[in-house]
PDB file with one MODEL, atoms N, CA, C and O in Angstrom:
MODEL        1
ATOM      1  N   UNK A   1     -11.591 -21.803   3.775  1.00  0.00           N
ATOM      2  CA  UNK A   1     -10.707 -21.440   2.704  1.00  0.00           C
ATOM      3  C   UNK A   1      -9.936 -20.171   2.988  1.00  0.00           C
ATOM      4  O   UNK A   1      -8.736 -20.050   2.740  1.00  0.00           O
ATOM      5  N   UNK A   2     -11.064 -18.781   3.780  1.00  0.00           N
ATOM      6  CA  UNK A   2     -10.240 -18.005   3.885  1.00  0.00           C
ATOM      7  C   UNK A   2      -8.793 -17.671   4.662  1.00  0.00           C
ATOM      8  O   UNK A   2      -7.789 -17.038   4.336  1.00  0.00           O
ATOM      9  N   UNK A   3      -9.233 -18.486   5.965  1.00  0.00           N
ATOM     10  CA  UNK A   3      -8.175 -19.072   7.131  1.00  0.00           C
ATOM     11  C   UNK A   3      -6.848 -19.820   6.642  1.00  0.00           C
ATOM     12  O   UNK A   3      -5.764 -19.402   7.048  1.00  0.00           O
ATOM     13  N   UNK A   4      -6.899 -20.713   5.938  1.00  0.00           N
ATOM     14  CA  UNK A   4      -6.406 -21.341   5.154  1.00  0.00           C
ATOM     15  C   UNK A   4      -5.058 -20.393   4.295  1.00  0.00           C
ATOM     16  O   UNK A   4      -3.859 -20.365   4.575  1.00  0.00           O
ATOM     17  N   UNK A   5      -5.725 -19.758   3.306  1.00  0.00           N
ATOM     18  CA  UNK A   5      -5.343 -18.949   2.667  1.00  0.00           C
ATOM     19  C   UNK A   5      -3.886 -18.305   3.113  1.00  0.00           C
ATOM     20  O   UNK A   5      -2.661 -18.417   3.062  1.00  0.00           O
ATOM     21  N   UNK A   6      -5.335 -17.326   3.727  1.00  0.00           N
ATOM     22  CA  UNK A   6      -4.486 -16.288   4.742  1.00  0.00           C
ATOM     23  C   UNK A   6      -3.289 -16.859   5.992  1.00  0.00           C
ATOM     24  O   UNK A   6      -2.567 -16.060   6.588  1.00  0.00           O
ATOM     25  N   UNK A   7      -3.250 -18.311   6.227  1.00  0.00           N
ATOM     26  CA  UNK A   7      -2.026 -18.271   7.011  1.00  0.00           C
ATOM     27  C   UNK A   7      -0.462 -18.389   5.965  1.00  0.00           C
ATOM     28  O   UNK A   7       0.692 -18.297   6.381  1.00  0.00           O
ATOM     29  N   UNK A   8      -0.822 -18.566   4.842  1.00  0.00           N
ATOM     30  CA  UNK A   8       0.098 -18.830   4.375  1.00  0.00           C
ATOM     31  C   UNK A   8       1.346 -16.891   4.007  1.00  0.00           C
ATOM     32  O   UNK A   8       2.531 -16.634   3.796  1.00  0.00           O
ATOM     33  N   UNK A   9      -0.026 -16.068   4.151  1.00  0.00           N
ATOM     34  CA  UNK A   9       0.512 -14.785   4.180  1.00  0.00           C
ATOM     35  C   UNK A   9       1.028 -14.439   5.025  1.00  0.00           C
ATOM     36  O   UNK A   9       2.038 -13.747   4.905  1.00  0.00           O
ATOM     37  N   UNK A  10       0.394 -14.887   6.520  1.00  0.00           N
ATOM     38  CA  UNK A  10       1.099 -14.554   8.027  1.00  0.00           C
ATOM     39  C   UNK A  10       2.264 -15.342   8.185  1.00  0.00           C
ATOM     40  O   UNK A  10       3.095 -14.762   8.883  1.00  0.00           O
ATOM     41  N   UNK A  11       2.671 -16.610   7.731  1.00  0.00           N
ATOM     42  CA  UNK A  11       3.785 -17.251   7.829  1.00  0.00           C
ATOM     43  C   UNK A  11       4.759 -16.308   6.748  1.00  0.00           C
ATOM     44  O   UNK A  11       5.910 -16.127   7.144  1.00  0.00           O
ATOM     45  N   UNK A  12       4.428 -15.758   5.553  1.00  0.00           N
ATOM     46  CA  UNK A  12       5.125 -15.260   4.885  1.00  0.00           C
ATOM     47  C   UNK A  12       5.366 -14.443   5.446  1.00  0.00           C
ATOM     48  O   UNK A  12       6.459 -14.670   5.966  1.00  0.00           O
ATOM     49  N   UNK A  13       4.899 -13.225   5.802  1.00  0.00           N
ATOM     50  CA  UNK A  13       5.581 -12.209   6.919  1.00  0.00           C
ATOM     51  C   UNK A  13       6.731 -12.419   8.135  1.00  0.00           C
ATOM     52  O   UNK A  13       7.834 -11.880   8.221  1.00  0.00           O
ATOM     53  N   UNK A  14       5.998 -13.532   9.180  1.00  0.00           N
ATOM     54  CA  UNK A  14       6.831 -13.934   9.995  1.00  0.00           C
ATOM     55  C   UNK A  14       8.188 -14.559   9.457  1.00  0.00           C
ATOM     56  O   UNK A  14       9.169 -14.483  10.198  1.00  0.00           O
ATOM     57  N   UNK A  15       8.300 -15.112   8.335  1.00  0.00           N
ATOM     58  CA  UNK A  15       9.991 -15.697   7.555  1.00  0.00           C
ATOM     59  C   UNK A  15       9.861 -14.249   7.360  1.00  0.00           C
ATOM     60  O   UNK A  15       9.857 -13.835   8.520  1.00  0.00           O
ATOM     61  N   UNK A  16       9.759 -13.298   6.638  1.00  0.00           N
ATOM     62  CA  UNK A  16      10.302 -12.482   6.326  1.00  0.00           C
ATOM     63  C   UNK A  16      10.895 -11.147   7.208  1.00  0.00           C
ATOM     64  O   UNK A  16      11.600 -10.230   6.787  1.00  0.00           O
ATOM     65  N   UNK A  17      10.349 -11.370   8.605  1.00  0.00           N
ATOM     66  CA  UNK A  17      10.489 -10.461   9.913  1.00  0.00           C
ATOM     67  C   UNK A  17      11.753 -11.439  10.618  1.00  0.00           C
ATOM     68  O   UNK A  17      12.388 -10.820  11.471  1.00  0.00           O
ATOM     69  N   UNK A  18      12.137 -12.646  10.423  1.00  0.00           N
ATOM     70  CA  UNK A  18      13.416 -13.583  10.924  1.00  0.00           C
ATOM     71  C   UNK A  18      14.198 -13.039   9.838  1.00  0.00           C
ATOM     72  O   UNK A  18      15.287 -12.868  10.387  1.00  0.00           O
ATOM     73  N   UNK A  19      14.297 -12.744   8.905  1.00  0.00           N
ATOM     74  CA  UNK A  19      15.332 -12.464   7.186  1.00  0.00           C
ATOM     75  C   UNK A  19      15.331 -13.958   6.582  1.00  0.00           C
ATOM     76  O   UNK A  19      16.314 -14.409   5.994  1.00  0.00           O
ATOM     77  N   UNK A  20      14.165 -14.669   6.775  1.00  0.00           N
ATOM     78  CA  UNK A  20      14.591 -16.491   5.868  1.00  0.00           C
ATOM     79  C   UNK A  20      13.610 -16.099   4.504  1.00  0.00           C
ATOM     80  O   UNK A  20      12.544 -16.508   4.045  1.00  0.00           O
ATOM     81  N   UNK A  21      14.413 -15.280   4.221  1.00  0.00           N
ATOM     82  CA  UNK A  21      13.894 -14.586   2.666  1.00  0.00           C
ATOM     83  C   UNK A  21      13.417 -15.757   1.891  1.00  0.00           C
ATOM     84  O   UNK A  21      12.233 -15.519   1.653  1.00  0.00           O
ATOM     85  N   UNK A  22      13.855 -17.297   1.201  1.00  0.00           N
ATOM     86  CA  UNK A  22      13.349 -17.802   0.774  1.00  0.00           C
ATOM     87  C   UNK A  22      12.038 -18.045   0.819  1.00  0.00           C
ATOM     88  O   UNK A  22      11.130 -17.717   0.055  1.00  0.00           O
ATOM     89  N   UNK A  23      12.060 -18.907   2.205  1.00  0.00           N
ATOM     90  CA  UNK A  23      10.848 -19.402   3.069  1.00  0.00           C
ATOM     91  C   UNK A  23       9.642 -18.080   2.844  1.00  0.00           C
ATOM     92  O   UNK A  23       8.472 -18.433   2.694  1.00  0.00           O
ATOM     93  N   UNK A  24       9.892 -16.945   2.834  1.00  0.00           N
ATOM     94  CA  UNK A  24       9.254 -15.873   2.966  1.00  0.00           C
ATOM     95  C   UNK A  24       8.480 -16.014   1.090  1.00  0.00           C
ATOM     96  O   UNK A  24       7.280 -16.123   0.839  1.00  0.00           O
ATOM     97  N   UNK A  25       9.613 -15.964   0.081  1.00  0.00           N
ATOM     98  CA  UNK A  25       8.705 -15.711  -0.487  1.00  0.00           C
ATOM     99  C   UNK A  25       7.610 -17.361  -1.275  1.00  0.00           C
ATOM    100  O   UNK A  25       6.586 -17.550  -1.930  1.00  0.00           O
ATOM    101  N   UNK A  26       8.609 -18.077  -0.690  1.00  0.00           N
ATOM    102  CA  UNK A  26       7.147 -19.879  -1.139  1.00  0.00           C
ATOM    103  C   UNK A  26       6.324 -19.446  -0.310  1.00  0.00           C
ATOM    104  O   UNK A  26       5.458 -20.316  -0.224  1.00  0.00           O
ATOM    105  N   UNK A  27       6.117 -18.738   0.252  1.00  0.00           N
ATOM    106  CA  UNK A  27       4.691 -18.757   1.096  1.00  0.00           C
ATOM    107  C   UNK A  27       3.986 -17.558   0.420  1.00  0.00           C
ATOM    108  O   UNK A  27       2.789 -17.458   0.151  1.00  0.00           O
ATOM    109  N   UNK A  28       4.879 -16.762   0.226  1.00  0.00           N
ATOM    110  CA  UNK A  28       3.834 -15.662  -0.397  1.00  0.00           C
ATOM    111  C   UNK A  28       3.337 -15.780  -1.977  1.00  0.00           C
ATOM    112  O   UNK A  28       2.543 -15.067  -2.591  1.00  0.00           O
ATOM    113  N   UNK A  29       4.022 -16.833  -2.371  1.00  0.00           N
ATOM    114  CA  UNK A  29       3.624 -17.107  -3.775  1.00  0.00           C
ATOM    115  C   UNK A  29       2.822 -18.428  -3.532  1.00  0.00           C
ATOM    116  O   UNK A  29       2.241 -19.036  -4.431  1.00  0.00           O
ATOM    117  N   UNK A  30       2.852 -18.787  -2.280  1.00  0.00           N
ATOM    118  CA  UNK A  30       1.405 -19.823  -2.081  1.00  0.00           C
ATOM    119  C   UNK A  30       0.161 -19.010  -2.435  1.00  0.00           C
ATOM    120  O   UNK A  30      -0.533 -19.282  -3.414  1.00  0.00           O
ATOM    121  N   UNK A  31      -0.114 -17.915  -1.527  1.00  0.00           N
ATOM    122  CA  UNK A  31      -0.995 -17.412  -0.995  1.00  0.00           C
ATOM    123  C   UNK A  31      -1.449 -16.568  -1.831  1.00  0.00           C
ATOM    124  O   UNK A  31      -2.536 -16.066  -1.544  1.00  0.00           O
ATOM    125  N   UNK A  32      -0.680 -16.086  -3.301  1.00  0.00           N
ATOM    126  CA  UNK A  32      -1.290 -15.318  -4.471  1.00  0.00           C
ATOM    127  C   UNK A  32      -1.695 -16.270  -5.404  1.00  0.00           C
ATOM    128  O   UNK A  32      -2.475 -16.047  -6.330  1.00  0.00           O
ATOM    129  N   UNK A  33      -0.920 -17.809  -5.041  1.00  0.00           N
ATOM    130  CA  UNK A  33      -1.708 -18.760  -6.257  1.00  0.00           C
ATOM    131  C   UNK A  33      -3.197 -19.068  -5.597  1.00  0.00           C
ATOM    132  O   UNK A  33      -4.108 -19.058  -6.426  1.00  0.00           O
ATOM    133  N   UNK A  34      -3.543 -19.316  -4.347  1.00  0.00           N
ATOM    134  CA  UNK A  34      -4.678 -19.489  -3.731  1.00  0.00           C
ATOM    135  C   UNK A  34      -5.400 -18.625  -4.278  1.00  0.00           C
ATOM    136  O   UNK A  34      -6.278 -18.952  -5.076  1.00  0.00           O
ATOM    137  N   UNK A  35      -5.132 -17.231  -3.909  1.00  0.00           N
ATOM    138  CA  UNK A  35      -5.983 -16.523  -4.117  1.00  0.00           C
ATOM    139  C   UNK A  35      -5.430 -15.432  -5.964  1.00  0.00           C
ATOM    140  O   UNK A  35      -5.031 -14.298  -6.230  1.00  0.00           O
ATOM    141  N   UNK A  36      -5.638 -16.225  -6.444  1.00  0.00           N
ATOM    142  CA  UNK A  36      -5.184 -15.552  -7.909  1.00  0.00           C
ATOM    143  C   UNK A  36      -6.837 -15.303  -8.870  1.00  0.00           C
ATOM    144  O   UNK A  36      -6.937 -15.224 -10.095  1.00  0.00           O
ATOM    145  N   UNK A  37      -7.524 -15.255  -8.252  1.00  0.00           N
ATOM    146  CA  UNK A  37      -9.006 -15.367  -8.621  1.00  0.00           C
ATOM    147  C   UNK A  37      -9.400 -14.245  -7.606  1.00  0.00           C
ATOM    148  O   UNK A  37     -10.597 -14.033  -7.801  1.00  0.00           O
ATOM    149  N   UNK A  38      -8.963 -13.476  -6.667  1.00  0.00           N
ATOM    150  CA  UNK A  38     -10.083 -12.646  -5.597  1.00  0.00           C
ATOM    151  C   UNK A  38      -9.908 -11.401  -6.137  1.00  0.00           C
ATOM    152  O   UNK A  38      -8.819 -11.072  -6.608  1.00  0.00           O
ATOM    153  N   UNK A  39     -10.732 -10.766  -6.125  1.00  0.00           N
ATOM    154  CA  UNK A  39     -10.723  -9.397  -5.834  1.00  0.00           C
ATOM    155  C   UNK A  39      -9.599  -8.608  -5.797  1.00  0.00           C
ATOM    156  O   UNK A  39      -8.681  -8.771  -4.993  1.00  0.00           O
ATOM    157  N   UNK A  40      -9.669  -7.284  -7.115  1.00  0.00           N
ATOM    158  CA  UNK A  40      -8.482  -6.789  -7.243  1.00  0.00           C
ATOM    159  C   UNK A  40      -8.562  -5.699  -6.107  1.00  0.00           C
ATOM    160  O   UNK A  40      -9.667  -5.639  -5.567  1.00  0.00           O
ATOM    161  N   UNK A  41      -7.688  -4.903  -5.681  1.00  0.00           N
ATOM    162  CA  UNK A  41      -7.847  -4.097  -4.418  1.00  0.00           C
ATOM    163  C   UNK A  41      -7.753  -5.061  -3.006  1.00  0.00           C
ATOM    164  O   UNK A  41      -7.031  -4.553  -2.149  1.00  0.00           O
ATOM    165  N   UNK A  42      -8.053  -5.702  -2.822  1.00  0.00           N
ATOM    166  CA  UNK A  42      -7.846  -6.451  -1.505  1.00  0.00           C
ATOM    167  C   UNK A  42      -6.660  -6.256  -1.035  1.00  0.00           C
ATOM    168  O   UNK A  42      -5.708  -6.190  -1.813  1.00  0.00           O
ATOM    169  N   UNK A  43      -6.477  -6.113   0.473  1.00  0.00           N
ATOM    170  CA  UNK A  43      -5.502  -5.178   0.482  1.00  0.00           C
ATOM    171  C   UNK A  43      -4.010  -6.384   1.193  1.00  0.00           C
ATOM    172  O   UNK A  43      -2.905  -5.901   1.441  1.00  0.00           O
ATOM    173  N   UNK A  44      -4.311  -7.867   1.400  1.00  0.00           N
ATOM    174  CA  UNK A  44      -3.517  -8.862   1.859  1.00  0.00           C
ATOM    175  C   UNK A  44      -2.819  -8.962   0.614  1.00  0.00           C
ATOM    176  O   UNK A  44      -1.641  -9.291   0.757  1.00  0.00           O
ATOM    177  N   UNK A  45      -3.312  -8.715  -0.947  1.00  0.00           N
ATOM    178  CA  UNK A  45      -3.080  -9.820  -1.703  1.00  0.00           C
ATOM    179  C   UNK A  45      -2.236  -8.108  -2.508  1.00  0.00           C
ATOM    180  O   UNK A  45      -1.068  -8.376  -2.787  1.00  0.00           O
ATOM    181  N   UNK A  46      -2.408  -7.369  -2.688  1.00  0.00           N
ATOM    182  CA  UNK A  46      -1.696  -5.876  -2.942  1.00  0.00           C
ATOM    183  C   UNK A  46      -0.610  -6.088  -1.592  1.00  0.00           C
ATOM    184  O   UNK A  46       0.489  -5.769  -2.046  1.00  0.00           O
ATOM    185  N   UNK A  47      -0.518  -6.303  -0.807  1.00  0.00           N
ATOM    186  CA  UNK A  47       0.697  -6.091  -0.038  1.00  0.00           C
ATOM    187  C   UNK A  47       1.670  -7.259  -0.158  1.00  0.00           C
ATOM    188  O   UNK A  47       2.831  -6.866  -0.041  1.00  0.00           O
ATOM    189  N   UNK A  48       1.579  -8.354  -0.323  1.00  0.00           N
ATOM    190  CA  UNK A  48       1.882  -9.808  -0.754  1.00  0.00           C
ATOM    191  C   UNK A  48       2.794  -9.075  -2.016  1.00  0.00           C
ATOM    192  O   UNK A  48       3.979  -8.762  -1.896  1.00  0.00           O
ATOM    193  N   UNK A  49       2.127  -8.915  -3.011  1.00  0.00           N
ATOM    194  CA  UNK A  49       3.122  -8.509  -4.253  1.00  0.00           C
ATOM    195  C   UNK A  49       3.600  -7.174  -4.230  1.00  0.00           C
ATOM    196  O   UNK A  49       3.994  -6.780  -5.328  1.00  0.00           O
ATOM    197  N   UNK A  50       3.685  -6.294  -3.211  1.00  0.00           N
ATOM    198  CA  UNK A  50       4.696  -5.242  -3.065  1.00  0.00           C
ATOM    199  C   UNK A  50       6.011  -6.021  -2.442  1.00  0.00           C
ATOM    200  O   UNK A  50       7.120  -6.103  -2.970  1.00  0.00           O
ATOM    201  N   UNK A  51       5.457  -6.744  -0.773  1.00  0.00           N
ATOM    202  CA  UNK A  51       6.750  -7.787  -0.245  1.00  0.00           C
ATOM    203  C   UNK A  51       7.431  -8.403  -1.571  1.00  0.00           C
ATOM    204  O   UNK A  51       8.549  -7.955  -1.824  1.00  0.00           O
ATOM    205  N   UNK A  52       7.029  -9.142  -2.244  1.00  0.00           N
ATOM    206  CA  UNK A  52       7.600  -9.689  -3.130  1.00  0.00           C
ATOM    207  C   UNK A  52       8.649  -8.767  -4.185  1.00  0.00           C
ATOM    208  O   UNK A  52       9.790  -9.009  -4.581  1.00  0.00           O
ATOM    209  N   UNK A  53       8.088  -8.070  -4.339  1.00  0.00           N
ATOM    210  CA  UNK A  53       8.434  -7.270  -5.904  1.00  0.00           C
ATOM    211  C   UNK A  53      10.308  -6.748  -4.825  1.00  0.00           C
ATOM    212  O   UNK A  53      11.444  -7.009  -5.221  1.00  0.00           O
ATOM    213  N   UNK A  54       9.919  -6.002  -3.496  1.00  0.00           N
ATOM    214  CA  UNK A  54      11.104  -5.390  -2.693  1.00  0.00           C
ATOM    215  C   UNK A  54      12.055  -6.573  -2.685  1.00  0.00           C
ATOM    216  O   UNK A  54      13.178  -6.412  -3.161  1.00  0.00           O
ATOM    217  N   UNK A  55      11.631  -7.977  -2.086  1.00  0.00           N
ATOM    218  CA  UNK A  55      11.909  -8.923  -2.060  1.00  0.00           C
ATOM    219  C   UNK A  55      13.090  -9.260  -3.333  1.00  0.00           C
ATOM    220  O   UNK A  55      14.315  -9.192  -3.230  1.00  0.00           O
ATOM    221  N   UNK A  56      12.385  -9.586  -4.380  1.00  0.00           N
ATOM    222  CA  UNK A  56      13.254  -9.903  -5.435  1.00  0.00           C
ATOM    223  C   UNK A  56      14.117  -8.834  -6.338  1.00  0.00           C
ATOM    224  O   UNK A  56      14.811  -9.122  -7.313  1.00  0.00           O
ATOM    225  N   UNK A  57      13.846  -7.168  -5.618  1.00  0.00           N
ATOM    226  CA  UNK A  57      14.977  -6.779  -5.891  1.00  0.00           C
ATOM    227  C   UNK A  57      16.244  -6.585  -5.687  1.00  0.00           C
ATOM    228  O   UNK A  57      17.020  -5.990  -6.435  1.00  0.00           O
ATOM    229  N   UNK A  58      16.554  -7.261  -4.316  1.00  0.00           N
ATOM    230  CA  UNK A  58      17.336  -7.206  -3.659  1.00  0.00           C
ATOM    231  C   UNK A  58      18.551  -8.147  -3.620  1.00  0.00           C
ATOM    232  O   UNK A  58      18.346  -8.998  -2.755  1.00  0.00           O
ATOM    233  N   UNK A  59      18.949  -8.205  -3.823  1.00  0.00           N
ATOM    234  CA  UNK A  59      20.308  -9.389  -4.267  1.00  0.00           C
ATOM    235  C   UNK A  59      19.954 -10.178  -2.856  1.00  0.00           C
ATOM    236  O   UNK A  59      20.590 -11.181  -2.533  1.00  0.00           O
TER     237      UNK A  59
ENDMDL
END
């Protein structure tokens, strides 16, 4: 599950290190619905919704 999870964060990074901003963030909103139950502080799932938050401010 955790493997699992977690590739969907590393693919989100990698779209987001090419600029395929979309692609970047369906993956990172995979990977917070997976894990929308873990542990607050974890530090994949706190960096996931900072990417995001920069992400969608940006035109």
């Amino acid at each position: 599950g955790d493997l699992y999870a977690k590739s969907f964060y590393m693919l989100g990074k990698i779209y987001e290190e090419e600029d395929m901003q979309r692609q970047a963030i369906e993956h990172y909103e995979k990977f917070l619905d997976l894990w929308k139950d873990a542990d607050p502080g974890i530090a994949e799932v706190e960096d996931t919704k900072n990417r995001l938050a920069e992400m969608q401010k940006t035109p």
